[in-house]
C-alpha positions in Angstrom: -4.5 -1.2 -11.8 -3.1 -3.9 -9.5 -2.2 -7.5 -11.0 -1.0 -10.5 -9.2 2.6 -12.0 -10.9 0.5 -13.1 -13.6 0.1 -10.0 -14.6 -4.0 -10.6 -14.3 -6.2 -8.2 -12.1 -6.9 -10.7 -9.2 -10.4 -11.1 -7.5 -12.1 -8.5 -5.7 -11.5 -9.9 -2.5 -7.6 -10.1 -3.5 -7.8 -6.7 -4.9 -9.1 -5.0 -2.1 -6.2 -6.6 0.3 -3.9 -5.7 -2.3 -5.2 -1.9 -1.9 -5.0 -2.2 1.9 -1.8 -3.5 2.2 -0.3 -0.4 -0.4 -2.1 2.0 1.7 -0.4 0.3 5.2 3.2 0.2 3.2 2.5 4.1 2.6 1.2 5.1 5.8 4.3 3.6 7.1 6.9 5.3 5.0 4.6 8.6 5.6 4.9 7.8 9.5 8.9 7.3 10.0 8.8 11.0 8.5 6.5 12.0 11.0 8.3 10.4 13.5 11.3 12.2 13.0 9.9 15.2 12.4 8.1 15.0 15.8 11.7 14.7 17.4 13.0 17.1 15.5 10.3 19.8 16.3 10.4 18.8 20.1 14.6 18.8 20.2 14.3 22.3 18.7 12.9 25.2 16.9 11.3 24.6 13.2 13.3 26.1 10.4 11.8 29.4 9.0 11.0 27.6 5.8 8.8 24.8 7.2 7.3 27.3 8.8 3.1 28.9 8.5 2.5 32.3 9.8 1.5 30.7 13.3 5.0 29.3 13.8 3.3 25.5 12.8 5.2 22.9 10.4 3.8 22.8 7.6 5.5 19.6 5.9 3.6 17.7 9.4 0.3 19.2 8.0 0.9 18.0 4.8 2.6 14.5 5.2 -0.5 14.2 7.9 -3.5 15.1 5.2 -1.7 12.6 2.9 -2.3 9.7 5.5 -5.6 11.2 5.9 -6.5 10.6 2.1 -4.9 7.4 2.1 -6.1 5.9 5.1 -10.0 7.4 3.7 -9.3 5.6 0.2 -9.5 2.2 2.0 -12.2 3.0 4.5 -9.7 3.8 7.9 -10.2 6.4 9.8 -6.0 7.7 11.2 -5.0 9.2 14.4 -2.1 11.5 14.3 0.0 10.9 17.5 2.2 13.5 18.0 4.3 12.9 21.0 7.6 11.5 19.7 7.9 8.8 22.3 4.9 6.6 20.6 3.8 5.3 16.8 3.0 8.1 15.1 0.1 6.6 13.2 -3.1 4.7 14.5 -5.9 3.2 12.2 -9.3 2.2 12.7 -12.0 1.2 10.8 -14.6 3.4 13.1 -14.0 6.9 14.3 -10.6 7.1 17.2 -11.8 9.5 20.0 -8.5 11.6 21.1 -8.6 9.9 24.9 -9.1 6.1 23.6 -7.0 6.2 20.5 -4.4 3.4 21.6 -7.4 1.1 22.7 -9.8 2.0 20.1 -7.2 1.5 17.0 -4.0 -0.1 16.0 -0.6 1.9 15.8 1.2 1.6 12.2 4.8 0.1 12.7 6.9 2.4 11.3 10.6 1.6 12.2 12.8 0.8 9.4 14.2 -2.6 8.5 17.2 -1.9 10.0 15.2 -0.7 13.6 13.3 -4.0 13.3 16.9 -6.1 12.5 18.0 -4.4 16.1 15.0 -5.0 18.1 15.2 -8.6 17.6 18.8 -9.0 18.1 
């Protein structure tokens, strides 16, 4: 159960930014994988144990069902963008069609602390 630094179970209005903001922090961790698995997979072949029948990663099929759940368990609907150029996460509280998806929904940031740090300097 989430509590405040009180340790008492804030209101529901609290609770559900509380739960939000989780699922964002974990969509985010989930995403930097992604991310890097993206450029690994387009900079060269998967390694046979990451590897379905079809030739297809399976830890990208997993790590993108888990932002599936997550992003369902606080009402978002996630976009999986796979080109490694872009975010690799978009959310949106209504269905993302495939040809609007960076109009219709907002990209998880997913660089690291230290990305951020170097983007400002």
């Amino acid at each position: 159960m989430l509590t405040d630094e009180r340790g008492k179970v804030p209101a529901m209005k609290e609770y559900k930014l509380g739960l939000l903001l989780d699922a964002v922090a974990q969509l985010q961790k989930i995403g930097r994988t992604l991310h890097t698995r993206y450029e690994n997979n387009c900079n060269g072949p998967i390694d046979v144990d990451d590897q379905d029948a079809e030739g297809n990663d399976i830890v990208i099929d997993q790590l993108q069902k888990k932002a599936d759940e997550i992003g369902a368990n606080v009402g978002l609907y996630v976009y999986h963008q796979t080109d490694c150029r872009g975010w690799p996460i978009y959310v949106s509280y209504s269905p993302i069609p495939d040809n609007d998806y960076n109009r219709a929904a907002i990209a998880i940031d997913c660089r690291s602390d230290e990305d951020k740090d170097e983007d400002e300097d």
